[in-house]
DOGU-771228 format. One record per atom (N, C-alpha, C, CB): x, y, z. Coordinates in steps of 0.05 Angstrom, whole numbers, padded with zeros to 5 digits, always signed. Glycine has a CB too. Layout:
N
XYZ;...
//
This chain:
98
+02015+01573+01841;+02007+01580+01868;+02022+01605+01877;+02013+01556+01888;+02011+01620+01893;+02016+01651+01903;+02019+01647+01940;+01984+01675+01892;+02043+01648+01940;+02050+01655+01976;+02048+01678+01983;+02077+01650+01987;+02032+01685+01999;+02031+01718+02009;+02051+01714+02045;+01984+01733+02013;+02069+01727+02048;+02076+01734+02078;+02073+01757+02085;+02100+01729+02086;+02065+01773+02112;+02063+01794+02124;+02079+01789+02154;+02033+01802+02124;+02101+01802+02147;+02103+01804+02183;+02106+01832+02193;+02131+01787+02198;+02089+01838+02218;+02092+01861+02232;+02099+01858+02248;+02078+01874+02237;+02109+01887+02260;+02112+01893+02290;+02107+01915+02301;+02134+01890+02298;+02093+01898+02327;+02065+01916+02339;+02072+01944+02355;+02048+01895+02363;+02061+01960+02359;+02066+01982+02373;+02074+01979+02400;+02046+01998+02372;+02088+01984+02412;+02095+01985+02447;+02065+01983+02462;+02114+02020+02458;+02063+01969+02482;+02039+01974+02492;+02035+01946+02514;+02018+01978+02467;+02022+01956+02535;+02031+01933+02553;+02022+01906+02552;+02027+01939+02577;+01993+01905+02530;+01977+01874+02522;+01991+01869+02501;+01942+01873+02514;+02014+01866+02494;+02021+01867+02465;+02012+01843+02461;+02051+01872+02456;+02019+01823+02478;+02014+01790+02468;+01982+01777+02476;+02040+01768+02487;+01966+01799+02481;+01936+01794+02468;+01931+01808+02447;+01914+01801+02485;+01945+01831+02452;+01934+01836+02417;+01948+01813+02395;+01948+01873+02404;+01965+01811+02403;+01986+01793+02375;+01959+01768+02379;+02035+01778+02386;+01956+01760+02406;+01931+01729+02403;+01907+01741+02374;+01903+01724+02447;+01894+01768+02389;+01868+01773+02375;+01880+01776+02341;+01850+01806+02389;+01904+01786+02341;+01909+01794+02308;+01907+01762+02290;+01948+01811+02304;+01921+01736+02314;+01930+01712+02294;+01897+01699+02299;+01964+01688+02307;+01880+01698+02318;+01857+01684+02313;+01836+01702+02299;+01846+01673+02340;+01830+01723+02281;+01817+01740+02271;+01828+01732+02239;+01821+01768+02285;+01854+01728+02246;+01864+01726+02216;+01859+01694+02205;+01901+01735+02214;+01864+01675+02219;+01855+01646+02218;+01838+01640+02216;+01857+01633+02232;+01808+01654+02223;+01786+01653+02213;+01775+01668+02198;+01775+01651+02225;+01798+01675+02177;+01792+01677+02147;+01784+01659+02130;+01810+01684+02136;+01808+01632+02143;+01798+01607+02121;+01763+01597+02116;+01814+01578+02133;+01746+01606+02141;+01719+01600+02135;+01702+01612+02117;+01707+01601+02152;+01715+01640+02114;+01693+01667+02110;+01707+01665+02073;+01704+01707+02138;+01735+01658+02076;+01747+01671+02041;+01755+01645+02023;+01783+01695+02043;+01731+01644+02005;+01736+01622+01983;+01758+01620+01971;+01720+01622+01964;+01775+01625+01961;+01795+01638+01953;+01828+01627+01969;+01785+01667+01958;+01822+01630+01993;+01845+01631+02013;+01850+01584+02012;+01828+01654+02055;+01870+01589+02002;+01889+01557+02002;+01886+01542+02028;+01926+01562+01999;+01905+01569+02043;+01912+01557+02060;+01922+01592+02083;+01936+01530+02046;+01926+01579+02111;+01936+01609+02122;+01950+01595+02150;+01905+01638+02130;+01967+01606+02156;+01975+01605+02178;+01991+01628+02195;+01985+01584+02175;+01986+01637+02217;+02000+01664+02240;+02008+01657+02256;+01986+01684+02253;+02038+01657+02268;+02049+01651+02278;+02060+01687+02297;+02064+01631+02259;+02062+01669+02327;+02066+01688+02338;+02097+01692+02342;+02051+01688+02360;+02115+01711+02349;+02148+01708+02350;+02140+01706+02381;+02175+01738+02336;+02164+01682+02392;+02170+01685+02414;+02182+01694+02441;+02171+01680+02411;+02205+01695+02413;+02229+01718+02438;+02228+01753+02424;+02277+01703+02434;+02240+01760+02443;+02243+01794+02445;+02257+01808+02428;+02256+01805+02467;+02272+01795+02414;+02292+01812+02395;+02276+01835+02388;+02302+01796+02366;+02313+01855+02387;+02294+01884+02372;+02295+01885+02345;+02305+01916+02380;+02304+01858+02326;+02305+01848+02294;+02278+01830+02294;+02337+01826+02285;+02263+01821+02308;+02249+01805+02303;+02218+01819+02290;+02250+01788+02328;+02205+01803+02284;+02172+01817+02277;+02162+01807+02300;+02151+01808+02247;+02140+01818+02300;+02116+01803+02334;+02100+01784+02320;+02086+01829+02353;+02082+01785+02293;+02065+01768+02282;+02077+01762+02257;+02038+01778+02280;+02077+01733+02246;+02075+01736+02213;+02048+01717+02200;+02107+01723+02199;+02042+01722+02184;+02020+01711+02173;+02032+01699+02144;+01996+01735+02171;+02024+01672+02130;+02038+01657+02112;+02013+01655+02100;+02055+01631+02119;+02000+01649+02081;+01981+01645+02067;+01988+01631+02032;+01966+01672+02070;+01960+01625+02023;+01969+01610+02004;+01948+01611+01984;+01975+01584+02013;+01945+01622+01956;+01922+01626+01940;+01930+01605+01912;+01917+01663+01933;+01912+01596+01900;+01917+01584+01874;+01929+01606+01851;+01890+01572+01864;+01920+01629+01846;+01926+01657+01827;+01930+01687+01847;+01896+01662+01804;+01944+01706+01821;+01953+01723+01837;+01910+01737+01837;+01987+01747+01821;+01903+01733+01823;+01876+01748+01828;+01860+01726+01835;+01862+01764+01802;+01868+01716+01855;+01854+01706+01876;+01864+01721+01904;+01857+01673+01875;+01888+01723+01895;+01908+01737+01924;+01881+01761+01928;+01952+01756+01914;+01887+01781+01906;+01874+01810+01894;+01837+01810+01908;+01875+01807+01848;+01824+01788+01902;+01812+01777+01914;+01801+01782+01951;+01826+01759+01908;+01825+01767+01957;+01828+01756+01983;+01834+01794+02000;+01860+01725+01984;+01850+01800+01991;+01860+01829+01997;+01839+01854+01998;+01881+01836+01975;+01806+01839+01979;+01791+01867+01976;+01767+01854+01995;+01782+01881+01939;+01765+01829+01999;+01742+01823+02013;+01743+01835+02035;+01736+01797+02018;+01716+01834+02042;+01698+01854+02065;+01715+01846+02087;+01662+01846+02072;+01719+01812+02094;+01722+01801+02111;+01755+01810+02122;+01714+01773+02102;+01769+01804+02104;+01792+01813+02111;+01805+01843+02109;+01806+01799+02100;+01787+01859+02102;+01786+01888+02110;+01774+01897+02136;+01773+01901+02091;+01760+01880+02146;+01748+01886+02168;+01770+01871+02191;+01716+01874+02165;+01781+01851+02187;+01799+01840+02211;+01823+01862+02212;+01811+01806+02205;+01837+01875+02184;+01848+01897+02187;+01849+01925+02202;+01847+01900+02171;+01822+01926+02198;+01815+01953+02199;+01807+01947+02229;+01792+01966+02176;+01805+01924+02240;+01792+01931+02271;+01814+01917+02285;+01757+01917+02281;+01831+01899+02285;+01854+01889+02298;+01884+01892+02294;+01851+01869+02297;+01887+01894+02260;+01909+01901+02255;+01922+01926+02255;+01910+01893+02239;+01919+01944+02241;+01919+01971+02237;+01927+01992+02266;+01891+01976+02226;+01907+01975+02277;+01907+02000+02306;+01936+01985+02314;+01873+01998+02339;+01945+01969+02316;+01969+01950+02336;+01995+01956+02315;+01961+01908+02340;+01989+01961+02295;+02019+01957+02287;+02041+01977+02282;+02018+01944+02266;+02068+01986+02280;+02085+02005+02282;+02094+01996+02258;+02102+02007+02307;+02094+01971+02245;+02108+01962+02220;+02105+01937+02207;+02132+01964+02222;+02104+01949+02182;+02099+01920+02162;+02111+01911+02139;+02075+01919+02152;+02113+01892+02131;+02137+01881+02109;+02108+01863+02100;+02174+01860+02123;+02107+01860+02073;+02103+01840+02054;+02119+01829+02034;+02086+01846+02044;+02109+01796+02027;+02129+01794+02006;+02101+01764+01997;+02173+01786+02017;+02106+01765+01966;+02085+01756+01944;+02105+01740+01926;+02068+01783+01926;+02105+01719+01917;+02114+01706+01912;+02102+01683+01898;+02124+01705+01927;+02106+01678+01866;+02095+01648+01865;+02103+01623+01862;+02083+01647+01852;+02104+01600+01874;+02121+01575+01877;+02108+01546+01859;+02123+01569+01912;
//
């Protein structure tokens, strides 16, 4: 099994915590659209720290080319490219298999 995590943090901006909503419910309804995808879950950070991330996203694939997969579909290039991308100032991944 293949754990994918992403956590960002979002650009300054005064809706930050609707965008962080639209980024974690766009990304959660991946599990309908991507055969592939285990399992997913986005969690929003609560408090303010200037160490903290704003979103992280946990996910879960059976193979790494399922991950490979999950990373080129339409579906989740498109939740990127229209919610994520524009909002974020920074990103960390980490891939892992357990």
């Amino acid at each position: 099994m293949i754990r994918h995590i992403v956590m960002w943090r979002l650009a300054p901006c005064e809706d930050k915590k609707e965008k962080a909503m639209l980024i974690k419910e766009n990304l959660e309804a991946l599990k309908n659209k991507i055969d592939v995808l285990v399992d997913i879950e986005v969690g929003i950070n609560f408090e303010g720290s200037d160490s903290a991330s704003d979103v992280v996203l946990v996910s879960t694939f059976k193979t790494a080319e399922d991950l490979n997969a999950y990373q080129n579909h339409p579906a989740h290039k498109a939740v990127g490219t229209a919610f994520v991308r524009p909002n974020v100032a920074e990103r960390r991944v980490c891939d892992y298999e357990f």
